[in-house]
C-alpha positions in Angstrom: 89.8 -12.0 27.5 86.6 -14.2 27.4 85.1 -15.3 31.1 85.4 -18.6 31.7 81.5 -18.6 32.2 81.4 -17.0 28.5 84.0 -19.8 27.0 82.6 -22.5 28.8 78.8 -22.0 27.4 80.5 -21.9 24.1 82.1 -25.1 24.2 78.7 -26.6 25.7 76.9 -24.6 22.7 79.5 -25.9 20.2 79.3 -29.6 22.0 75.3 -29.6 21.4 75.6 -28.5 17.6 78.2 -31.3 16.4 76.5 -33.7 18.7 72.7 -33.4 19.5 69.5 -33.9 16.9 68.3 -30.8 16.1 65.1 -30.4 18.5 67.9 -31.2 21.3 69.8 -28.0 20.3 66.8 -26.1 20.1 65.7 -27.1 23.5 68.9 -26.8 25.6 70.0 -23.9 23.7 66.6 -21.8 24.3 67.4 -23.0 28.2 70.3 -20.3 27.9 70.5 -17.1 28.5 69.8 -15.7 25.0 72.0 -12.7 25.2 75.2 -15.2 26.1 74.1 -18.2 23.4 73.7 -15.5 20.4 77.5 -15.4 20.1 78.4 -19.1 20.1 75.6 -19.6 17.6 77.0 -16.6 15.2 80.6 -18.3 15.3 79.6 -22.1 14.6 78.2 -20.2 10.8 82.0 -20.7 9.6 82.0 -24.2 11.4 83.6 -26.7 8.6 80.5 -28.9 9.2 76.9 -28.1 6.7 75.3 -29.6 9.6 76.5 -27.6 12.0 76.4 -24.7 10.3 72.5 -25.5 9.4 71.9 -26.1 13.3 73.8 -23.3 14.2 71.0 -21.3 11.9 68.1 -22.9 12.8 68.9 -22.4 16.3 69.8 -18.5 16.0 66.1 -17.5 15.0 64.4 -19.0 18.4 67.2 -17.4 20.2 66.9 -13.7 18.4 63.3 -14.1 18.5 64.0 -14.3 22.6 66.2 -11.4 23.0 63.7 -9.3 20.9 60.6 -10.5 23.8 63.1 -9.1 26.3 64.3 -6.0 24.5 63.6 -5.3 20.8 66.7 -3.2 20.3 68.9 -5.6 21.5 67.5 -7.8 18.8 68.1 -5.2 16.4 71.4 -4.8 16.9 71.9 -8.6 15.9 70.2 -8.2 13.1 72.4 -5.1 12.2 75.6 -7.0 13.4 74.3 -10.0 10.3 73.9 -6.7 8.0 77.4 -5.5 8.9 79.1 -9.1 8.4 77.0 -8.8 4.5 78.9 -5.5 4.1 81.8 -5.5 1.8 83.5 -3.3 4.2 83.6 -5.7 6.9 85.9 -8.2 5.0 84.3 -11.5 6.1 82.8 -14.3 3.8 79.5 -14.2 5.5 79.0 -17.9 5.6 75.5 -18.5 6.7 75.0 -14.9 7.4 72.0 -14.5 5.2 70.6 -17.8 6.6 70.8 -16.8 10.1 69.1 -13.4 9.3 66.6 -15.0 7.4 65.8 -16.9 10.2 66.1 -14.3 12.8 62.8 -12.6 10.8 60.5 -15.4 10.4 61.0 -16.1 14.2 59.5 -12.5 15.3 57.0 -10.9 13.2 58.5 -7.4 14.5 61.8 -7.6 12.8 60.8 -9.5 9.8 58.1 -6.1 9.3 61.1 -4.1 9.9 64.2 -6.2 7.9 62.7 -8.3 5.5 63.1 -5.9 2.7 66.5 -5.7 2.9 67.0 -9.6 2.8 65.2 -9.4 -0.4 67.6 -6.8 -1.3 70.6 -8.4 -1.2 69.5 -10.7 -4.0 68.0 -7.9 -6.3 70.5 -6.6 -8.7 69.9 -3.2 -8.6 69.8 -3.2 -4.6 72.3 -4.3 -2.4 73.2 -7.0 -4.2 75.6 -9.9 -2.9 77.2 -11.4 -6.2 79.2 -14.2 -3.8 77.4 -17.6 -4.8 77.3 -18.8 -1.6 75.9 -15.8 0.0 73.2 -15.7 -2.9 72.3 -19.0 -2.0 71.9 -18.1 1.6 69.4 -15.6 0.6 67.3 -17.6 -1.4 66.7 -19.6 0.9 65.9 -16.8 3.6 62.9 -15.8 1.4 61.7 -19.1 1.0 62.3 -19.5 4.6 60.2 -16.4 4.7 57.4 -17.1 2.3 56.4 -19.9 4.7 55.7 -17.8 8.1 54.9 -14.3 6.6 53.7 -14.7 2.9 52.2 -11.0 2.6 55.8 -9.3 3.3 57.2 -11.1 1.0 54.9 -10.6 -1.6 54.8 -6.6 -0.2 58.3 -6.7 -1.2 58.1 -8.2 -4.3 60.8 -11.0 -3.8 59.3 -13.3 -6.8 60.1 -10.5 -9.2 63.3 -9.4 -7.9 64.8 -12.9 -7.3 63.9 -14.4 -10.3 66.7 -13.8 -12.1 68.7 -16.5 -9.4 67.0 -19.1 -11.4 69.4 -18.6 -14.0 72.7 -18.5 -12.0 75.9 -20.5 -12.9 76.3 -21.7 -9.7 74.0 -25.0 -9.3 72.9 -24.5 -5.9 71.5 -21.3 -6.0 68.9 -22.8 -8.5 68.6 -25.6 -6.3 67.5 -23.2 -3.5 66.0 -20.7 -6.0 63.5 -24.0 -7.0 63.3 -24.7 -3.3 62.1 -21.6 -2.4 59.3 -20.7 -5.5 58.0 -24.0 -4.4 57.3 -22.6 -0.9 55.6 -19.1 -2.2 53.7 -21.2 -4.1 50.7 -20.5 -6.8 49.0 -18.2 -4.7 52.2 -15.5 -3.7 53.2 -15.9 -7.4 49.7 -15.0 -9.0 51.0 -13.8 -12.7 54.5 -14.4 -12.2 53.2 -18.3 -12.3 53.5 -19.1 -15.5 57.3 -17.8 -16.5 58.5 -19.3 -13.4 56.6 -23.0 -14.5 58.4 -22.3 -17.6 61.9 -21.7 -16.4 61.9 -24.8 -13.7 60.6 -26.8 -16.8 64.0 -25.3 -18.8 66.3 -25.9 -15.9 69.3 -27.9 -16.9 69.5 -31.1 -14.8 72.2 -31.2 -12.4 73.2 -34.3 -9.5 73.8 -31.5 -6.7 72.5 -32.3 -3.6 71.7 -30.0 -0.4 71.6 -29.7 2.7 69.9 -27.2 4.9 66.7 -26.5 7.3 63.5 -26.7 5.7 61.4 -24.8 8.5 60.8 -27.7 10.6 64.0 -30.1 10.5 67.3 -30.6 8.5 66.7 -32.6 5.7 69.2 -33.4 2.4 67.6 -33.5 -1.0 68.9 -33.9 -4.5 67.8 -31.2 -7.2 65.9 -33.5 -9.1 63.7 -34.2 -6.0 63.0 -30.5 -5.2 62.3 -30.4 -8.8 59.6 -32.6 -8.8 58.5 -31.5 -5.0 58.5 -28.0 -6.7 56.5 -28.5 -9.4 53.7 -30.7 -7.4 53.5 -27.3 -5.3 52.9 -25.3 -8.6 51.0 -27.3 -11.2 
């Protein structure tokens, strides 16, 4: 049986997420101990809100990257708790799982050296592969995520190359986060890849999706023919 201490931070944690802007959460979330808020956080990823679930995220890197200052193996073991809730074996749908480990990395430069080629993995089809839309999705994003805060892992681990073959996906919002996230590595991380992906995103069929999510410094909601545009700007 939970403490009351332990349910009682969770219902304050839970309280911030569906009420409070996003640099509130961060704030009065990071005034917690970290060890006691990383649970909370982990179960608002199946909240039925985006918005939640995308504060829920963006708060979860700040707080790993807090329990890693304090003890690095303790931050590992979230990060292998995220890995074991992406196994098929643990029987979960891994909402916002991907996200949240994504995030984890590009908060502590430790981990991300140490995990960031297995978030790559996950969308590479002859690695550990996640064929779940929403879960490919997720990942996408993680390495565009990535790409902004440590460039030269992902490029190490050759995510343009493995993940480009997300930009042809059925599902429409894993191209809308595949586009997203290209336009974050940007010319330089793409080097000769450059010009197949400037001819894919120019080949992209148009679609009226929009999404929501954390772009690395705040929630914002976007339609795919903006990040279109915002991608090619970033590329041309």
């Amino acid at each position: 049986m939970p403490s009351p201490i332990h349910s009682g931070l969770k219902r304050e944690i839970l309280k911030l997420l569906e009420n409070e802007d996003l640099p509130a959460v961060k704030e009065k979330i990071l005034s917690f101990p970290p060890r006691q808020a990383i649970n909370p956080l982990i179960g608002a990823l199946c909240h039925r809100k985006e918005e939640v679930r995308w504060k829920a995220i963006a708060a979860i890197g700040p707080v790993v990257a807090k329990i890693a200052s304090q003890d690095l193996e303790k931050a590992r073991v979230v990060i292998r708790r995220f890995m074991w809730m992406l196994n098929e074996e643990s029987g979960g749908m891994a909402w916002g799982v991907p996200e949240a480990m994504a995030e984890s990395l590009a908060n502590h430069r430790g981990l991300a050296e140490e995990y960031t080629s297995i978030l790559i993995s996950y969308g590479w089809e002859e690695g550990n592969y996640l064929e779940y839309p929403p879960a490919q999705r997720g990942v996408v994003w993680g390495v565009g995520r990535m790409a902004q805060v440590f460039p030269d892992l992902i490029e190490k681990f050759k995510a343009p190359e493995y993940l480009f073959h997300l930009s042809d996906s059925s599902d429409p919002f894993v191209r809308a986060f595949w586009l997203w996230a290209y336009g974050q590595m940007g010319k330089t991380l793409l080097k000769d890849l450059l010009p197949q992906v400037l001819k894919k995103i120019r080949n992209l069929p148009p679609s009226e999706v929009e999404i929501i999510f954390y772009d690395g410094l705040a929630l914002r909601q976007a339609g795919f023919q903006e990040i279109l545009t915002e991608t090619l700007s970033h590329l041309s």
